[in-house]
N, C-alpha and C positions, 0 to 999 in steps of 0.2 A: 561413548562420546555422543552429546546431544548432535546432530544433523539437520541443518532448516534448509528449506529449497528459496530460493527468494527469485518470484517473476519479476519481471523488471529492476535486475539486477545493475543496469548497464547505467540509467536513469541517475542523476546526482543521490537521491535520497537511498532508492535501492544500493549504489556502492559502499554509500553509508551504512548502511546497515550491515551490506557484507564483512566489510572493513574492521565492523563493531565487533561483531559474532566470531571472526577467527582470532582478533587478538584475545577475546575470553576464551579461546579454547575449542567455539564450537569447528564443525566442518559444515561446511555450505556448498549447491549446487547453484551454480549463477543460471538464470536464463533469462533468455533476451531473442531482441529480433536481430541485433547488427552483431556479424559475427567478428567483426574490426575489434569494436568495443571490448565484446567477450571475452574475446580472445588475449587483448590485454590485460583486463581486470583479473582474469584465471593464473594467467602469468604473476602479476603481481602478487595474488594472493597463495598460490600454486594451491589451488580448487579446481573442481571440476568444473566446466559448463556446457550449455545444452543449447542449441539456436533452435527455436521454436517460434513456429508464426499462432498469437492466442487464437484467430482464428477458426483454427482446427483444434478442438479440445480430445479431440481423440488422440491427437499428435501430443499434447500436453501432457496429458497420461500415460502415454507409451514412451515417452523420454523420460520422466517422473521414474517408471516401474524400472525401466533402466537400468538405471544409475542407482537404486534403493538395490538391485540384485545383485549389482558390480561394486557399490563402494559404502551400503549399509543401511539399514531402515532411516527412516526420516523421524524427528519427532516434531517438526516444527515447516509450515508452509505460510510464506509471506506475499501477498499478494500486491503489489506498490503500484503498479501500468497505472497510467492515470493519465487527462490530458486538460490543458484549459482553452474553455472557448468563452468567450467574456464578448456577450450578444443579446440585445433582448429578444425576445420571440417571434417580434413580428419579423426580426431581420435574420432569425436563423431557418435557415433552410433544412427539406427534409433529410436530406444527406447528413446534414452536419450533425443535425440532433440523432441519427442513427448511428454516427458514425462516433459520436459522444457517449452514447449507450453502449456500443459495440465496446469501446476501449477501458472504459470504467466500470460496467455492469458485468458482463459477458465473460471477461477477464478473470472478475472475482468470481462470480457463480462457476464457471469453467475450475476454478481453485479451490474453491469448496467442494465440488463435485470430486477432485482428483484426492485433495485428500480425506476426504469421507470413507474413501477405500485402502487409503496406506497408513493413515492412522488406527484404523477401527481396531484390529487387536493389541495392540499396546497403548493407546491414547496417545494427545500432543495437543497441540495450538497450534489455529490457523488465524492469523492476523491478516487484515483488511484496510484497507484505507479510506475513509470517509472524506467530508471535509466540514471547516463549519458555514459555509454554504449551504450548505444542506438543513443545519439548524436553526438559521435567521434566512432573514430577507435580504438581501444583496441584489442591488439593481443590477439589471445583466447578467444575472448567472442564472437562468432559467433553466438551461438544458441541462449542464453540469449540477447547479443543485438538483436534480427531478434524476440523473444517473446516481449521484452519491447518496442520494437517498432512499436509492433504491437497495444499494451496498447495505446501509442499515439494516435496511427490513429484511436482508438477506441474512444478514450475521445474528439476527437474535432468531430469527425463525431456526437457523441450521445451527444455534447453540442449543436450543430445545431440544434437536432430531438426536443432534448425535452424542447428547450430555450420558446418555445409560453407555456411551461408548468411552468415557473419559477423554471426549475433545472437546476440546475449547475455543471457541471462536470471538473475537473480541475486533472489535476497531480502531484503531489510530485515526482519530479527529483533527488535524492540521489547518491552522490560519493562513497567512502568509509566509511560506519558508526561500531562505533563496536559494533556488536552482537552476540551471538552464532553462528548464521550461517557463520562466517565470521572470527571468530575467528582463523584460524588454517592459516589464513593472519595478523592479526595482534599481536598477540600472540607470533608472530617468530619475533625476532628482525631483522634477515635481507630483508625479505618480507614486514615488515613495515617501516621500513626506506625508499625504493624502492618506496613503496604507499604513502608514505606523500610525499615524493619529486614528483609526480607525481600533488599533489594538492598545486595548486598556496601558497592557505594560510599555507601549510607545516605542518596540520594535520590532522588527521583524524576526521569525525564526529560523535557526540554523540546523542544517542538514543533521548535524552530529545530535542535537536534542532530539530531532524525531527518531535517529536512531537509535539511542538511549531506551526512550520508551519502548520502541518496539521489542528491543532483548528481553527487558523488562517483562513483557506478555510473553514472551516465549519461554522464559526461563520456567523450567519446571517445579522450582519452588513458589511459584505464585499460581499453581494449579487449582486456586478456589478461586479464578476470575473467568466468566464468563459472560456471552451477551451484553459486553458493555460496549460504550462509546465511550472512549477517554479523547477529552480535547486536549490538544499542546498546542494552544493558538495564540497565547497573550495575553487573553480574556476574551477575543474576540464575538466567539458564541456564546458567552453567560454575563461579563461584565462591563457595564456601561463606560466606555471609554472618556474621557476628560474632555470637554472641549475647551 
């Protein structure tokens, strides 16, 4: 049985993906920071999960070896943590862009890191999350594109490192999807209209598509994808929307 860890399980998108992967069959470990959540979502899904602050990536890896010892190797690690600060530069402060970096960058490198080691002798796919922020210009998202951007450089650099290992690392490129984190965007009617006109196909995305894709890159019969950025945005990062 395939096994994928997925951080930031807890997160609308991350449930989704859980959600995705057990009704196909896989087994998933949830992890997260709120053990409320966890705790539910493990319930619901009767998975295992792991509260863990990213923080501590030693702590990641030692929960990670865990649960691969007690309930089976991994072949798949998902990295989702993510946050939005929607600020131009002169108005973000050093905390927040550190703190932007800490949650987006630090998160994934921490997951690349952990499974560069549990993958290495049998291979797998580590999926990341980008966004297309990061691709275009978007007024206001200076810190968060300059973090997701970094996620790229991370994933194709450590698709190179660890390709002679048969892992795979690839990114999930997301426009606007709706989720809690996000909500107080599209929730307002005039902020949302604003954001679908912005995506080509003139709506916004849903949880369940990004989790789609994400099975997608983990499933083991698509094991000739690597170092990619795959957008699920609309068109938002490649095509000129109508105005």
């Amino acid at each position: 049985m395939e096994r994928v860890a997925i951080m930031g399980a807890t997160g609308t998108i991350g449930a989704a993906i859980a959600r995705r992967l057990v009704k196909t069959g896989h087994g998933v470990l949830l992890v997260g920071r709120n053990e409320e959540k966890l705790a539910a979502l493990a319930l619901e899904l009767s998975q295992p999960s792991a509260a863990v602050d990213f923080r501590n990536s030693s702590g990641l890896e030692n929960a990670l070896k865990q649960d691969a010892d007690a309930n089976g190797e991994f072949t798949g690690l998902v990295n989702c943590i993510g946050s939005v600060l929607l600020k131009p530069a002169h108005a973000t402060s050093d905390d927040e862009f550190r703190q932007t970096l800490e949650t987006n960058m630090f998160t994934a490198f921490a997951t690349v890191r952990a499974g560069s080691k549990l993958l290495r002798e049998r291979g797998g796919s580590i999926v990341l999350f980008g966004s297309a922020a990061a691709e275009i210009g978007i007024q206001n998202h200076e810190a968060i594109a300059a973090a997701k951007a970094g996620v790229i450089g991370l994933a194709r650099s450590a698709a190179a490192t660890y390709a002679p290992y048969n892992i795979r690392v690839n990114v999930v490129s997301p426009g606007l999807v709706r989720t809690e984190m996000t909500r107080l965007i599209w929730d307002n009617p005039t902020s949302a209209t604003a954001s679908c006109t912005m995506h080509a196909l003139g709506r916004l995305g849903e949880p369940e598509q990004v989790a789609s894709l994400t099975a997608w890159l983990l499933d083991s019969e698509n094991n000739w994808v690597t170092g990619q950025v795959i957008g699920i945005d609309g068109g938002l990062g490649h095509v000129l929307a109508r105005r």
